[in-house]
N, C-alpha and C positions, 0 to 999 in steps of 0.2 A: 393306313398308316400315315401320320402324321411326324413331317422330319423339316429340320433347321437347319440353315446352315449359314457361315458367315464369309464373308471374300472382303479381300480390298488389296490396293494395287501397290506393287512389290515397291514401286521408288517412293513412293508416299501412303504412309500408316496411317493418315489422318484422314483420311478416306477410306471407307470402308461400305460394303451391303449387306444387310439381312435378306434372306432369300427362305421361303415357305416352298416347302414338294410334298406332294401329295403318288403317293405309290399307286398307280393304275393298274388295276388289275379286272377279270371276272367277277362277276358276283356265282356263287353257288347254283345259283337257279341258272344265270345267266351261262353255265358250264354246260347245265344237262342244256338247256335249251339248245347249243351247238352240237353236243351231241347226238340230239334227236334229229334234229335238220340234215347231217352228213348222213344218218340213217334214212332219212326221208330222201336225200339227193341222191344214193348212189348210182340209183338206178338209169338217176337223168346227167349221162357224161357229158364233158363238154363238146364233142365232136356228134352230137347228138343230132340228128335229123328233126328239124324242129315240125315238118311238117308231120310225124308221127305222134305229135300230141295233141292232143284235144283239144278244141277253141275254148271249153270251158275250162281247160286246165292250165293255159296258156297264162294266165297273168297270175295266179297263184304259183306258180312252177318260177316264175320272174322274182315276183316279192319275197319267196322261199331264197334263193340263190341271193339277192343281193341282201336280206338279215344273216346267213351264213357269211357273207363277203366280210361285211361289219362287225361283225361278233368273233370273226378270225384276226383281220385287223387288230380288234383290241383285244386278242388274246393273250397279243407277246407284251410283258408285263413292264412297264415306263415309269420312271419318275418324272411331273411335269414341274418346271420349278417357277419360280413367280418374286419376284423383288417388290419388298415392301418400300412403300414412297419414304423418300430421304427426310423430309421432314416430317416424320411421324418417329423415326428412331435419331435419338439424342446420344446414347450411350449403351454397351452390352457388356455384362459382367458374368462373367463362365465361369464355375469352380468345380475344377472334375478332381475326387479323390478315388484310388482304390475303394471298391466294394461298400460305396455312400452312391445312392443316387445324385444325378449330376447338377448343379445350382446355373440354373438359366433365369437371369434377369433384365429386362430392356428398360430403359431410362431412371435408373436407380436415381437418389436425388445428387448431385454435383458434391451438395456437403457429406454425403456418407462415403463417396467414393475417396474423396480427400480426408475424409478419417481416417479408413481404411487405410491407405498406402501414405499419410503420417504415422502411421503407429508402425511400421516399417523400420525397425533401425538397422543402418546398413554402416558397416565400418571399414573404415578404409585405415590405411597405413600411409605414413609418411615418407619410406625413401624402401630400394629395394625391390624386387621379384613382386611382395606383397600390394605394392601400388597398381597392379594389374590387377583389375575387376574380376577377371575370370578365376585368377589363381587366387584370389581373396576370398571366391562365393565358395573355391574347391576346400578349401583350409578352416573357413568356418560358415560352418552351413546354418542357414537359415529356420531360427525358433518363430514356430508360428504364431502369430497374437489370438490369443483367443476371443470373439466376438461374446460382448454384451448379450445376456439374454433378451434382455427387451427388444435389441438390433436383430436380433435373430427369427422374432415373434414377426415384424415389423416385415423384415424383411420376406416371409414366407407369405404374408397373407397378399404383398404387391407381386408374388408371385402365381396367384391365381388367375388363368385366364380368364377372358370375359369381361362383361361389362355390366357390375352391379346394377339391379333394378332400381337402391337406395336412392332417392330424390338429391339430384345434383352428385352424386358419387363415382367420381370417373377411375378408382380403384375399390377390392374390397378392404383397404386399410381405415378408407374414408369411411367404412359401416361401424368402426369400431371405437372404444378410449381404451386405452392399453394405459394399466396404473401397478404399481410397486409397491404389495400390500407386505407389510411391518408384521415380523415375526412377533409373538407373544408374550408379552412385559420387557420391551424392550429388545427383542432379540433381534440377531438382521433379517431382509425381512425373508419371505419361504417363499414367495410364490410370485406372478403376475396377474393381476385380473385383468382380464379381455372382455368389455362391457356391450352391449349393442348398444346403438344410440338409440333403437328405440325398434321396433317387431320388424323382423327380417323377413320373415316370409320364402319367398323361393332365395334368399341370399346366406341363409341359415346354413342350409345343407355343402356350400361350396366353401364357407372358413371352418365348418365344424370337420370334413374329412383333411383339411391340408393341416390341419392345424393336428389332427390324431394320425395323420402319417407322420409329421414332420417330429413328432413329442413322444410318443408312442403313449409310455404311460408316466410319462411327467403330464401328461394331459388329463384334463377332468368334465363333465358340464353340471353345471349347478341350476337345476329349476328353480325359479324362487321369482311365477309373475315376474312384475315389472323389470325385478333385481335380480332376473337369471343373467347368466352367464360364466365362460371358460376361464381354469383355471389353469395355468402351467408353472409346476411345480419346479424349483432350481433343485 
């Protein structure tokens, strides 16, 4: 199990850490194997008269007890946690809704975060109770901006971890052209095309699943050689 988590220091917000834990536990095999060794030890207690065992049994009776020693050790189950280097995280944008999987993203670009919280209107009052922030957010609550779909395309696929194989591609957004294809004799348009810049290969498979979780079935793939690719339906 794979868990994130984020800290930063109570007097100052502007500091902050990403931290990666990894859940330590047994492996399955590695379960029975303790359990075969405590069946294999019991016999050898530890107040055990070591001169009652056999010289040929004498070092496998050792290396038996101390892989039981290790394997009890890592039995009791640990989160080890681990802080990624500060200059590698610029920024982290969280979006937990009710019954939506959760939106983890790290170094979103500076100009979409300032989209984002521009499109924000916040109102205030000029004299009164109402000129209190609190009692203004309590009396009229906050309508949420609905994100662009293109923003939304864009945003999912810099959410895929890993590190494209694409030639120079330091996200999988940089595999793609994301275009706003024009509905039919004029109409606005339907859809978005999501283009490869050219055969993906093993990088296929990681925008075509985030892309059919995130769409469900606003999602499409179009074979067509050269001119395949996704289509996501408004």
């Amino acid at each position: 199990m794979k868990l994130i988590r984020i800290t930063w220091e109570r007097t100052s917000f502007n500091k902050f850490m990403v931290e990666t834990g990894e859940l330590l536990k047994l492996t399955p095999e590695e379960e029975k194997e303790l359990d075969s060794l405590r069946l294999q030890l019991e016999p050898y207690g530890d107040f055990l008269n070591l001169g009652e065992v056999p010289p040929d049994e004498m070092d496998e009776l050792f290396k038996a007890k101390a892989r039981r020693s290790e394997l009890e050790d890592r039995s009791r189950e640990r989160i080890v946690w681990a802080a990624k280097p500060e200059d590698e995280i610029e920024s982290v944008v969280l979006v937990l809704q009710p019954e939506i999987l959760p939106t983890y993203v790290e170094n979103l670009p500076a100009e979409w975060i300032d989209k984002i919280f521009n499109s924000v209107i916040i109102q205030t009052f000029p004299t009164g109770k109402e000129n209190d922030p609190i009692s203004a957010s309590k009396s009229q609550p906050l309508i949420p901006v609905p994100i662009e779909l293109g923003d939304q395309i864009k945003t999912c696929l810099l959410e895929i971890e890993g590190t494209p194989a694409f030639k120079d591609a330091t996200t999988y957004l940089d595999c793609v052209t994301i275009e706003e294809v024009e509905g039919v004799h004029g109409q606005p348009a339907g859809h978005f095309k999501v283009m490869p810049k050219k055969f993906l290969e093993k990088d296929w498979r990681p925008i075509n699943d985030r892309l059919q979780d995130v769409f469900g079935q606003q999602f499409s793939w179009t074979s067509d050689g050269k001119k395949s690719h996704w289509k996501i339906w408004k």
